[in-house]
N, C-alpha and C positions, 0 to 999 in steps of 0.2 A: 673884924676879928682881931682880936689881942694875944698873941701865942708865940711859937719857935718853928721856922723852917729848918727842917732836914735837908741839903744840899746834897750829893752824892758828885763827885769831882774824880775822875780817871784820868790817870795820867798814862801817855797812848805813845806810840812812836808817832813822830808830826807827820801830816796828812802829805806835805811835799817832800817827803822822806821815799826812794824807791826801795819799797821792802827786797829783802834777800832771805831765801831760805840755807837754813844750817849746813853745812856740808854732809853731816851727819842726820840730817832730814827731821830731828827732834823736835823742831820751832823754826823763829826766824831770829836772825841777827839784831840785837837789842843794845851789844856793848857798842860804846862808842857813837850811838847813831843818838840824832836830836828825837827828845822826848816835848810833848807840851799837852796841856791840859784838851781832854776830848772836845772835838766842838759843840756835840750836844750838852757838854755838860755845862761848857759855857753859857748856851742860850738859858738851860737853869739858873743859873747863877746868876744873870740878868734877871731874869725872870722875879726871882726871890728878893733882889734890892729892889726891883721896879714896885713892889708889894710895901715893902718898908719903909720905903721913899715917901708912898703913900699914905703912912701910917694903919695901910693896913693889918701889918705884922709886927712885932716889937725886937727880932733877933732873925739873923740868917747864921745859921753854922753849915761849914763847908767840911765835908768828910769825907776822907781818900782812903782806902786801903793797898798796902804796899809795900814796898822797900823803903829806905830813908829820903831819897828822891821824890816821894812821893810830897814831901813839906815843899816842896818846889811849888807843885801844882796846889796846895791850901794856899801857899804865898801868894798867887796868880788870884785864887778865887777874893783872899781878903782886900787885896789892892781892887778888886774890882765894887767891894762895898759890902765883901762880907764883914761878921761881926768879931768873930771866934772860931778856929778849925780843930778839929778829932781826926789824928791820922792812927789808925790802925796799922800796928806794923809789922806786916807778911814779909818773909824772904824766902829765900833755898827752892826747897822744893815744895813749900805748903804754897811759895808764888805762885810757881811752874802752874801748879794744879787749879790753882785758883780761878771759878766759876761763877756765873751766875748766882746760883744758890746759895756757895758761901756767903758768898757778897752781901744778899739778901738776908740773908741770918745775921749777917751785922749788923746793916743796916737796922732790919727789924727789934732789935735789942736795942741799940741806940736811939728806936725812935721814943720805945717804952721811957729808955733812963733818963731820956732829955724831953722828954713828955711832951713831945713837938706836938703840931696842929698840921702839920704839912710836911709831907716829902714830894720834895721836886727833885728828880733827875732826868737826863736825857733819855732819848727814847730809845738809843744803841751805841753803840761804843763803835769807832772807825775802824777799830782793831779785828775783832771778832763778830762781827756784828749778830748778835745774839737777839739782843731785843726782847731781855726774858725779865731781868733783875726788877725793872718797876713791880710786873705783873707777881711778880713773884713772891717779893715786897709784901703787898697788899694782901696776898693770901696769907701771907704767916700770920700778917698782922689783925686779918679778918676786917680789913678797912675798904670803903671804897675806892676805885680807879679811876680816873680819868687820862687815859694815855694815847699820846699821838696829837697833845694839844697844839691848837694854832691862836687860842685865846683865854683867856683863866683870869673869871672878875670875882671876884664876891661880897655877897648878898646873904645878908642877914642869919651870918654861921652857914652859908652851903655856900658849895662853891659851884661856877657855872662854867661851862670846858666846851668848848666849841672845839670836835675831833676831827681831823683827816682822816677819811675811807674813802677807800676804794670807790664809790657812788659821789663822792664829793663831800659834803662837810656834814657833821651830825653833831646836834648842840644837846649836851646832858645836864643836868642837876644833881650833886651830888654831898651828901652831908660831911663833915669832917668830926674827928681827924679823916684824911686820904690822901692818896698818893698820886700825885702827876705824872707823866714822862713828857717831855718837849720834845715838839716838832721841830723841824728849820724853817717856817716861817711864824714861830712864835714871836719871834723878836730880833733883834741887831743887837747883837753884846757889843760892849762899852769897850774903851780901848783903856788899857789903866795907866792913869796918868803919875809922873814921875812923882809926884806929891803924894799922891796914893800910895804909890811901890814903896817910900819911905815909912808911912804910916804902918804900911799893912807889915813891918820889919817889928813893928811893938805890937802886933797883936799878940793875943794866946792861941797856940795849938797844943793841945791833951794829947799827952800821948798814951796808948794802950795796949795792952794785946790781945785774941781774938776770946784766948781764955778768962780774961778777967772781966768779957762779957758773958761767959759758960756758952761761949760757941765754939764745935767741934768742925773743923776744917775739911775732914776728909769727904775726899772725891771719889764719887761713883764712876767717873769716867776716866778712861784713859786713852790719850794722843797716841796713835800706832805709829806714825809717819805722816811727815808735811811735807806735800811737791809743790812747785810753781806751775800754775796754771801752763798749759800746753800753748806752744805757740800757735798763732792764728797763721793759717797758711794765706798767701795772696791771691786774691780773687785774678779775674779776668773779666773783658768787655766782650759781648757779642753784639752783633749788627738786627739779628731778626728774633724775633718769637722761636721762629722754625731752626735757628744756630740753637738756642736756649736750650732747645727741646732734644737736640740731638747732644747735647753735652751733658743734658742730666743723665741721657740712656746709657751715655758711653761712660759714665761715672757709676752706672748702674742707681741711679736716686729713681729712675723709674718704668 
């Protein structure tokens, strides 16, 4: 196949990062705390050079939507062997709101304008774990799916997606243009080396905004309140079946 992957790149507060929720319960604490590129999105983005490498693709573009922080995480994706990055760029409160669906609505215009053969992105973001935008992707676009990849060869214009379910693995066939989502054992992403991170300082990232793809931002949902999960209370050890039995009665469990 000879074409352009779509790349989709989130930038997430870092996974060894201990989330805080806001005082005022609106979100969680964002300023100040380390941000770095999602991990699924990285195994995409391996994913997409491992293609190119191959000469099975001709171009990878890496595409964030965001704040200006967000060239962070294109930076991260070109040092790793992408080609060219498009950061769309969200602030204020179109961030805040910012969805799945928007997301998708970008995506799906960028894939038209850049008349890609492939979008690969991860298959959920560490942050929200949603796990909608691939599927979502695909429906605007009326393309096919293959999401929850643990393999992605192809074969003669179709591409062949070996998927994690629930029963164990399910291998499909599927015609392109379509859209991937990466599993975590689709691959090991690369570590970008210092020569890289230099390079990838002279690539090109486009900058735009959501409007000059004619996508409209607004959200149909809205955040009421965010709590932190409830503490886990400490268990206890009993000696018999018959201790067991008498501590669920007196907890009233039965």
């Amino acid at each position: 196949m000879s074409g352009r992957v779509l790349v989709g790149v989130k930038r997430v507060i870092d996974y060894a990062v201990k989330i805080r929720v806001k005082p005022d319960h609106t979100g969680v604490v964002t300023d100040g705390v380390k941000h770095s590129m999602n991990p699924f999105c990285e195994i995409a983005v391996e994913e997409a050079v491992k293609l190119k490498e191959k000469k099975l693709i001709q171009e990878v573009v890496a595409v964030s939507c965001g704040p200006q922080q967000s060239q962070e995480t294109i930076r991260t994706a070109l040092a790793m062997g992408a080609d060219r990055g498009i950061h769309v760029e969200v602030s204020g409160k179109d961030y805040d709101s910012l969805g799945p669906l928007q997301v998708s609505k970008i995506l799906a215009a960028l894939a038209k304008k850049e008349e890609a053969q492939l979008v690969i992105l991860g298959k959920q973001a560490i942050d929200d774990d949603c796990n909608q935008t691939g599927q979502m992707t695909a429906a605007l676009l009326d393309w096919p799916q293959g999401t929850f990849a643990s393999e992605v060869s192809l074969e003669a214009g179709k591409v062949k997606v070996v998927r994690e379910i629930d029963g164990g693995l399910e291998t499909i066939k599927i015609n392109t243009p379509a859209v991937l989502t990466a599993d975590l054992r689709l691959n090991t992403p690369r570590y970008a080396t210092l020569p890289n991170i230099m390079k990838a300082k002279k690539k090109k990232i486009a900058n735009m905004k959501p409007a000059d793809l004619g996508v409209d931002l607004t959200s149909r949902l809205e955040v009421l309140r965010v709590d932190e999960p409830p503490q886990r209370q400490a268990g206890m050890k009993v000696e018999t079946v018959e201790d067991l039995v008498g501590k669920l009665k007196e907890a009233g469990k039965v």
